[in-house]
C-alpha positions as CSV (number, residue, x, y, z in Angstrom):
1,X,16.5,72.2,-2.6
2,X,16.6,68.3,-2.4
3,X,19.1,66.5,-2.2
4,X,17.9,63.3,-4.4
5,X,15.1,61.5,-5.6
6,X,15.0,58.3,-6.9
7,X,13.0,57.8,-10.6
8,X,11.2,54.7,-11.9
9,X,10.3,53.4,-15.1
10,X,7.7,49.9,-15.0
11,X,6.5,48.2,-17.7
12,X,4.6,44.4,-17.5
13,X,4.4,45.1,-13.8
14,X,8.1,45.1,-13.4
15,X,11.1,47.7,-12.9
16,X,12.8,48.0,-15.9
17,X,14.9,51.0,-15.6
18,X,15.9,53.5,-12.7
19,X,17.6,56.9,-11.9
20,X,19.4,58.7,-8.9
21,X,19.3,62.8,-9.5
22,X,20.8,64.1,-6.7
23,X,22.5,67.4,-5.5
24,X,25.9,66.6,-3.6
25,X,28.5,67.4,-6.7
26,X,29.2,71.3,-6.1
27,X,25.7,72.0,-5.3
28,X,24.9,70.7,-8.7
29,X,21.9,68.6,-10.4
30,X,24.4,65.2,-10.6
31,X,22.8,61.6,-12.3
32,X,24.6,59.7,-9.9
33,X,22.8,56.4,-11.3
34,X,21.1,55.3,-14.3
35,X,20.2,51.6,-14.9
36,X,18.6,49.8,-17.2
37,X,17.2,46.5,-17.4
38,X,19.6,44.5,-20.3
39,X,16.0,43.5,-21.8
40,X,15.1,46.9,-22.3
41,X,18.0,48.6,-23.3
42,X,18.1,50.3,-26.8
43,X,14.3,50.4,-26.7
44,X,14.5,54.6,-25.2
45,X,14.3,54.2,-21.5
46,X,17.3,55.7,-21.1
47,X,16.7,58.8,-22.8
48,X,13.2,58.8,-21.1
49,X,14.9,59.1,-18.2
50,X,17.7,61.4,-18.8
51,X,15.0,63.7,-20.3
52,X,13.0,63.2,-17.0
53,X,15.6,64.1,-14.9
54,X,16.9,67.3,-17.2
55,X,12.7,68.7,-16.8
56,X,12.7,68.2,-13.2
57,X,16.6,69.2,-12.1
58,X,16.9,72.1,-9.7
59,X,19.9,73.5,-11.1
60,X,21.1,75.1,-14.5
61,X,23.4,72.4,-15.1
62,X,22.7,68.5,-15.4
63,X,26.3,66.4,-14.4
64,X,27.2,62.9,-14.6
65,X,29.6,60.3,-15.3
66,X,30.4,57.2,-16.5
67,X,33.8,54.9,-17.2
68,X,35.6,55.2,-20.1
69,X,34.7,51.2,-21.3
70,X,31.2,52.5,-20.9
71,X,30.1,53.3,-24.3
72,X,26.6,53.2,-24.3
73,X,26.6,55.2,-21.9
74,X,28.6,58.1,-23.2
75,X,27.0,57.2,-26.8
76,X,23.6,58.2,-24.6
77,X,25.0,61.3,-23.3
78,X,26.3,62.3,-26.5
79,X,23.0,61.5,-28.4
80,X,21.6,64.1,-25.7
81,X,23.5,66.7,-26.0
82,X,26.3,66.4,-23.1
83,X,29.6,67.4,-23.3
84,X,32.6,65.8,-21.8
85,X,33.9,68.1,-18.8
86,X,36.5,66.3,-17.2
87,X,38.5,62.8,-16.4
88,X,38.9,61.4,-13.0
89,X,41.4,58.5,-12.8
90,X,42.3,56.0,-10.4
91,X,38.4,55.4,-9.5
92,X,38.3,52.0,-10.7
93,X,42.0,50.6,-11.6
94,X,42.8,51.2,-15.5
95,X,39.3,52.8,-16.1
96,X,38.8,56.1,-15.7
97,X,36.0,58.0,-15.2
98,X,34.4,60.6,-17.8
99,X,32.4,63.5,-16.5
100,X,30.2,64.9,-18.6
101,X,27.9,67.9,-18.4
102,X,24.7,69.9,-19.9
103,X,23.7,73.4,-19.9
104,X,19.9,73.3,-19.2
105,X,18.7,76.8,-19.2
């Protein structure tokens, strides 16, 4: 099994979004980063990517997370079908961190 693999996305000869799918959360497929380019954002990278990861993911569940005043984010993972799994506070001072999950197979 891997244990991560960075993914692309380029358009006009630039990088306008990214993705870290790793392997080091419990043995699980985990999205440890997904970025997009403010430019670009609303425009579907995001779920091009999250659905990229989700075909190629080693595991039969897809984690991730994201802070609580993130709520693009979670509207993303929502729109895709993830469910919230847990809180982790005391990450980042007065904002905690959501952990959401999806069943793949």
């Amino acid at each position: 099994m891997d244990t991560g693999n960075c993914f692309v996305v380029e358009a006009h000869q630039q990088v306008v979004g990214y993705a870290v799918l790793e392997y080091t959360f419990y043995a699980q497929g985990f999205i440890s980063l997904l970025y997009i380019h403010p430019n670009y954002r609303g425009q579907g990278v995001g779920t091009m990517l999250v659905r990229y990861l989700e075909s190629v993911c080693q595991t039969p569940k897809l984690f991730t997370s994201t802070n609580l005043s993130n709520v693009a984010m979670q509207g993303l993972l929502v729109k895709l079908g993830y469910m919230l799994s847990g809180v982790i506070h005391h990450l980042d001072q007065g904002d905690p961190e959501l952990v959401f999950v999806k069943a793949l197979r």
